[in-house]
N, C-alpha and C positions, 0 to 999 in steps of 0.2 A: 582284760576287760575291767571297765572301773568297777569298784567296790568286788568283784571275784577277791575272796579269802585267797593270802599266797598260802603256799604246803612248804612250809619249811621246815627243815632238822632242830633239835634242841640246840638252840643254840649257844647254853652253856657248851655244853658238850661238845657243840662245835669249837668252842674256845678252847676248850681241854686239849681237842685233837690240833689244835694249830701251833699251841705252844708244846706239847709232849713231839709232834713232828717236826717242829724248827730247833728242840734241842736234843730229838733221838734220847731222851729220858724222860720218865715220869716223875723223878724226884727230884729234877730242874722245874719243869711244868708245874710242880706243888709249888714251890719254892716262890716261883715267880707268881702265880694265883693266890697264894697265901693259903692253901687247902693242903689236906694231906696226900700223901700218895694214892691210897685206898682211895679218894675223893677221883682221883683222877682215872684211875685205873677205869672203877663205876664209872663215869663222866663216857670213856672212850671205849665201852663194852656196850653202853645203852645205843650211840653210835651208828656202833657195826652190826646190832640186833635191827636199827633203824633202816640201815641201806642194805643188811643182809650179805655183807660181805668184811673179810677180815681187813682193816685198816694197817695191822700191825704185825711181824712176827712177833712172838718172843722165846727170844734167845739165852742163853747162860749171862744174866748177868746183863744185859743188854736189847735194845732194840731197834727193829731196820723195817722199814716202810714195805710194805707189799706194794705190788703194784698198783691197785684202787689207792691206795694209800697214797703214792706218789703223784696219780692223776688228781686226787683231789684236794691235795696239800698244796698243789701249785696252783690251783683259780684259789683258795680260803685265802692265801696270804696276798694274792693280788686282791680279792674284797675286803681283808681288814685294811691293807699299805690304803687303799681306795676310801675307806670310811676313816681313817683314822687324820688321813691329809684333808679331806672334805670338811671334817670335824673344827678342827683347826684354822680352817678359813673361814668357817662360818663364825667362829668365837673372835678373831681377829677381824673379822668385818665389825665388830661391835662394841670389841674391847682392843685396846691400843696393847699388844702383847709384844716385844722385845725379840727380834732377832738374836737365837742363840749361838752363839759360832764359837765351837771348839779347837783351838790350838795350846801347840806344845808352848810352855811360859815363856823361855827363850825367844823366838822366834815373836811372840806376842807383843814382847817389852821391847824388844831393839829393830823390829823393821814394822809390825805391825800398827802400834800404840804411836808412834812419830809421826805416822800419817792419815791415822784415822780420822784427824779433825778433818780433811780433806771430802772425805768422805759426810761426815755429817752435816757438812757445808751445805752440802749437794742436794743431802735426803736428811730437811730437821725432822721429817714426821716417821723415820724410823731409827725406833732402840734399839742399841746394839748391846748385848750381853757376853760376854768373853768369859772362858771357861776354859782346865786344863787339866782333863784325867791325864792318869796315866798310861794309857792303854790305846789304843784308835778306836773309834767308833764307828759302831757298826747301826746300816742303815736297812729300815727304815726304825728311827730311835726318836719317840715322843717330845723330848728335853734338848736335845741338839738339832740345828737345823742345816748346818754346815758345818765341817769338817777342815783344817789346813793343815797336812801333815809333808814331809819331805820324801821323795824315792820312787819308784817306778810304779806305773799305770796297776790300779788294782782293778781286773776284771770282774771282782763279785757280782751278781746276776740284783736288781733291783737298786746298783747304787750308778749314777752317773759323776763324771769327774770332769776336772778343765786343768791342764796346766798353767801357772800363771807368772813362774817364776825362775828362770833356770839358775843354776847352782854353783858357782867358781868355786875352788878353792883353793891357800895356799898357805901358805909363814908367815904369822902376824907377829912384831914383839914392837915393847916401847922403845921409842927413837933415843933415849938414854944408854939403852940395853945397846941398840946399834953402834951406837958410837964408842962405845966402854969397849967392844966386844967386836968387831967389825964383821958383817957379812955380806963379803961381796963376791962368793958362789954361793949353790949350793954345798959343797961339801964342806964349810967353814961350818955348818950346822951342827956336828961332830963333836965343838968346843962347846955346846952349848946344852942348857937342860931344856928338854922335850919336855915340853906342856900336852898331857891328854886326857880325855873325858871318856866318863862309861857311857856317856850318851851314843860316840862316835870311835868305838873302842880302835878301831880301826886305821882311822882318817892316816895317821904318819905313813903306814906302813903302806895305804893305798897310793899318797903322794910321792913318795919313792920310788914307787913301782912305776907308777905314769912316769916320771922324769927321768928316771933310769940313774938316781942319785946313790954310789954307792961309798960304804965307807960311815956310814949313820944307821946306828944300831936303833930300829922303828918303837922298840919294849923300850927303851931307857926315858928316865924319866919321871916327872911327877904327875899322879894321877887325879881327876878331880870329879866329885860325882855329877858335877854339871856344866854346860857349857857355859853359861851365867858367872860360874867360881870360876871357869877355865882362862875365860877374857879378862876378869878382875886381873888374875893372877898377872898374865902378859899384860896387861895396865902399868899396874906393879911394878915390871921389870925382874919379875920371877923368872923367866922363861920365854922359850919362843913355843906360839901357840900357833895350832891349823885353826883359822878361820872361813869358813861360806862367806864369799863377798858380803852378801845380804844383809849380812849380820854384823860387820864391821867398818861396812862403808861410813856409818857417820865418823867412829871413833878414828877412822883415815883422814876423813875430811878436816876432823877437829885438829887432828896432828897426835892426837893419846896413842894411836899405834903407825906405824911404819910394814908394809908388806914387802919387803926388800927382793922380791923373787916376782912379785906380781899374783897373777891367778890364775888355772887353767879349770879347763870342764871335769866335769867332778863326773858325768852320764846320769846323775839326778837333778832333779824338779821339787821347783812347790805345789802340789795339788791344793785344789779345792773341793772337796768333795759333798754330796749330799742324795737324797733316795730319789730316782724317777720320777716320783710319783709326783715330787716335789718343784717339778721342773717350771711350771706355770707361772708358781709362787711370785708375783712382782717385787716383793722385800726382798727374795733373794736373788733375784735375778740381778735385781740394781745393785748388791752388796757382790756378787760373782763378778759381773762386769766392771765392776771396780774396780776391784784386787787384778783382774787382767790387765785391765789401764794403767795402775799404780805400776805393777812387776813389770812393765815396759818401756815404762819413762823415770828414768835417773832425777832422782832429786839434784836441786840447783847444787848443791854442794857436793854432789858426787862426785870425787875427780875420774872416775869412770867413764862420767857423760863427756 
């Protein structure tokens, strides 16, 4: 009824109990609030005096949601994901605030960044922001709005995803390196130094295994802590490198490398990911839908196309 006073909880406290139950710690919960533990602890005692029931066990050293606990921790983080996305669209209706989109740098500089004018063509009244922890992001996250990472479907509860880019991979080196050195099996790979990266510690010995190439020891080799120093290097003529199409297709096109094997399915993707909540969002809708568009159609130069 209009003007009826609502009856709600403290809603510090309610804050305390939302962040101390999405990190099962009180000393994460301080951390994150910028209060002390003791703050929090009081915060989510007043509470459970409040609704008259225990929100929390505590455990040695730990702690684990009681049942009230777990019923009510799941509508709080649906009303904050709910006011926190509302919030944001109310301040972007008003103020021209920049589309944040997190990817890994690799992946940003050599398939992303070449085509993004494509994109701003399309949409001049939205900013796009690029940005590249080192970690994945987890949604719903105030400062990112999207997500582009590589690898199979993450089911977490509150994040919706799109594939938009599937994954080849194979033997990339410089057409000097080819010629010097000739490779016309695989097993001629043997004669030559394996380029790998800590990003992808893996890639050789998975490509082996897919082709059933045997006689090429997967460990040998030069290591490189990025995929970015990994393609330099096969540039170079250092090495023969595993390349994701996506990622090499210009420097194919240009003639800088040679994939003398070709490329097969790797069973990963490029996701796009971002929070539920966020799904309406028109900025990112048009920037989602893009990146589907782009990862489906081959640039003019791709000799892929």
């Amino acid at each position: 009824m209009k003007g009826t006073r609502r009856r709600l909880p403290p809603l510090g406290a309610v804050r305390a109990f939302e962040a101390a139950a999405r990190h099962l710690s009180f000393t994460h919960a301080a951390e994150e609030l910028y209060v002390t533990h003791g703050a929090i602890s009081h915060q989510v005692r007043d509470l459970e005096r409040y609704l008259g029931c225990a929100l929390f066990r505590r455990l040695h050293r730990r702690i684990v949601l009681t049942e009230a606990g777990e019923a009510l921790f799941a509508k709080v983080r649906l009303a904050f994901d709910l006011l926190e996305v509302t919030t944001a669209q109310v301040a972007a209706a008003h103020t021209r605030r920049p589309l944040v989109v997190s990817c890994i740098a690799t992946f940003s500089m050599r398939w992303l960044m070449p085509r993004l004018h494509q994109f701003t063509a399309r949409h001049p009244d939205i900013d796009i922001r690029l940005c590249a922890p080192d970690s994945p992001v987890e949604f719903p996250r105030g400062d990112v709005d999207l997500s582009i990472r590589a690898g199979p479907p993450d089911e977490s509860d509150g994040m919706e995803q799109r594939a938009f880019l599937e994954e080849e991979f194979g033997p990339v080196c410089s057409p000097t390196l080819a010629q010097r050195c000739p490779l016309t099996r695989p097993e001629d790979l043997h004669r030559h130094t394996l380029l790998h990266t800590d990003t992808r510690r893996h890639a050789w010995h998975e490509w082996l295994h897919i082709t059933g190439v045997a006689g090429v020891d997967p460990t040998a080799g030069q290591r490189f802590e990025t995929f970015y120093f990994l393609l330099q290097a096969a540039v170079s003529g250092f090495g023969v490198a595993i390349g994701p199409h996506p990622l090499v297709a210009d420097d194919l096109a240009t003639g800088r490398l040679v994939a003398p094997f070709g490329f097969i399915p790797h069973g990963l993707s490029m996701y796009v990911s971002y929070a539920k909540a966020r799904a309406t969002d028109p900025q990112l809708i048009a920037f989602r839908d893009w990146l589907i568009e782009a990862g489906s159609t081959p640039r003019p130069s791709d000799p892929s196309g």
